[in-house]
C-alpha positions in Angstrom: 136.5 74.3 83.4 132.5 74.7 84.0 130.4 75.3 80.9 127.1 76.3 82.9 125.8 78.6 85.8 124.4 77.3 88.8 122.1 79.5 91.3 123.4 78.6 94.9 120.0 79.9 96.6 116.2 80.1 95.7 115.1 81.7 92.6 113.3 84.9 92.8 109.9 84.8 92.5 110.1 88.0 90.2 112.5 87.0 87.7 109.5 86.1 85.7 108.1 89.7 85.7 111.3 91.9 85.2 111.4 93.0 81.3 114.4 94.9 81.7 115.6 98.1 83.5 113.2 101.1 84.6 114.0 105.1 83.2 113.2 106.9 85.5 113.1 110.0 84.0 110.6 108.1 81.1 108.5 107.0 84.7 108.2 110.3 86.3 108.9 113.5 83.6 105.9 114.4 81.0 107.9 117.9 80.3 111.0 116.9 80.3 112.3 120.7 79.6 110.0 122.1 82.9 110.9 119.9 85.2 113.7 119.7 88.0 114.4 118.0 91.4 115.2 119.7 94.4 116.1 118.1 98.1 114.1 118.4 100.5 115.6 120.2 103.6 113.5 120.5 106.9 110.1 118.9 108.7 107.2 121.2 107.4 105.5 118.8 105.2 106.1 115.8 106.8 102.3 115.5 107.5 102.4 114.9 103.9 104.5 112.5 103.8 107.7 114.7 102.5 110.3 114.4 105.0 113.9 116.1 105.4 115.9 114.6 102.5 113.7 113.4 99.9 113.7 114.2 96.0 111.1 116.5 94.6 109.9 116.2 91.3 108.5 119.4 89.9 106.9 120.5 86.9 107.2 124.5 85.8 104.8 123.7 82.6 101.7 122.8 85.4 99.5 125.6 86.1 99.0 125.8 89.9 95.8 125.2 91.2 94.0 125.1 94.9 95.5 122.4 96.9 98.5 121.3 94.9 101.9 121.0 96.5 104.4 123.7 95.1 107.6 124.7 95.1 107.5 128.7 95.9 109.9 131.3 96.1 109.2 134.0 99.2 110.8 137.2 100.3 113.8 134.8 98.3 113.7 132.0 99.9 112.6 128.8 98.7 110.3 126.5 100.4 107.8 123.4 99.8 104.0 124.0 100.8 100.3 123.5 100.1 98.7 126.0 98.0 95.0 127.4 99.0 93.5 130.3 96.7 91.3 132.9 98.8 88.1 133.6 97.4 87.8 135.1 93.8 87.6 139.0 93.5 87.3 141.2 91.0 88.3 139.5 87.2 88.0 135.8 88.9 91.7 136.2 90.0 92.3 134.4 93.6 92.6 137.1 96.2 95.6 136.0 97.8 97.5 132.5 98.0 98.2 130.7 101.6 101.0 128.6 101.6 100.1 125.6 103.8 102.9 123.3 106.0 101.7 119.7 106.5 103.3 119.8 110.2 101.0 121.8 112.7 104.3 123.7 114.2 104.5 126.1 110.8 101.8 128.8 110.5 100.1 129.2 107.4 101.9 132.2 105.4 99.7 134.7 103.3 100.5 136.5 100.4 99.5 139.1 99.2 99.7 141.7 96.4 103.3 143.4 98.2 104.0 139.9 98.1 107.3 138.9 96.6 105.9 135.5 95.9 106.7 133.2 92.7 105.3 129.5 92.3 108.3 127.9 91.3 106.3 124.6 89.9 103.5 121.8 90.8 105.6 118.9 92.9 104.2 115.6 90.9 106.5 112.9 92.6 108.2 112.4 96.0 111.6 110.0 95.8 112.7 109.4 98.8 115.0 106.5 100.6 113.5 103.5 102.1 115.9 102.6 105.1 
C-alpha cells in the first residue's frame, strides 16, 4: 500500500503562485444587482474584438457616456454597439445618439427623438473562449 504521492511529469512552474480558486463574479461584478450577461450573436463588433459567441458583461447602474460599448434596445430588438452623443443642444442634453458597429459592413444607426431607443447597460467585460 503506498503512503505518498508521486508527480509522474514536471512540476508546474505556477504552482507557486496559485492561492486558491478565482470568483468570477467577485473578478468582474461591482453591482452585483445591475449586472447581467448576454451572448453575443452576430459579426458587427468584431473590429472590437467581440465576436459571435462571446459573454457580455453589463452593468445597468453605469451611466452611458460617448464612446462606451452598450447594450441597446431598438425598434425591440437588442443589439451590441458603440455609443457616440451628437453635439449638445438646448439644456446640454446630446442631440441624438449613433450607435456604432466595429465591422465596416454595418452602417451607423441614428436615433432620434421618435426613437424607440433604450441603453440597456455599459458592457465592462468580454468572456469569450480561447480555442
Amino acid at each position: 500500500m503506498a503512503e505518498a504521492t508521486v508527480h509522474a511529469g514536471f512540476p508546474s512552474p505556477a504552482q507557486d503562485y496559485m492561492s486558491g480558486g478565482i470568483d468570477l463574479n467577485r473578478q468582474l461584478v461591482r453591482h452585483p444587482e445591475a449586472t447581467f450577461y448576454v451572448r453575443v450573436s452576430g459579426d458587427s463588433m468584431t473590429g472590437a474584438g467581440i465576436s459571435d459567441g462571446d459573454t457580455l458583461v453589463v452593468d445597468r447602474s453605469l451611466e452611458p457616456y460617448d464612446g462606451a460599448t452598450a447594450v441597446c434596445c431598438l425598434e425591440n430588438e437588442f443589439l451590441v454597439r458603440h455609443l457616440r452623443f451628437g453635439k449638445a443642444g438646448p439644456g446640454g442634453k446630446p442631440s441624438g445618439i449613433t450607435l456604432e458597429a466595429a465591422n465596416p459592413a454595418y452602417k451607423p444607426i441614428k436615433t432620434g427623438p421618435g426613437s424607440d431607443f433604450s441603453v440597456w447597460g455599459i458592457v465592462t467585460w468580454i468572456i469569450k473562449k480561447v480555442e
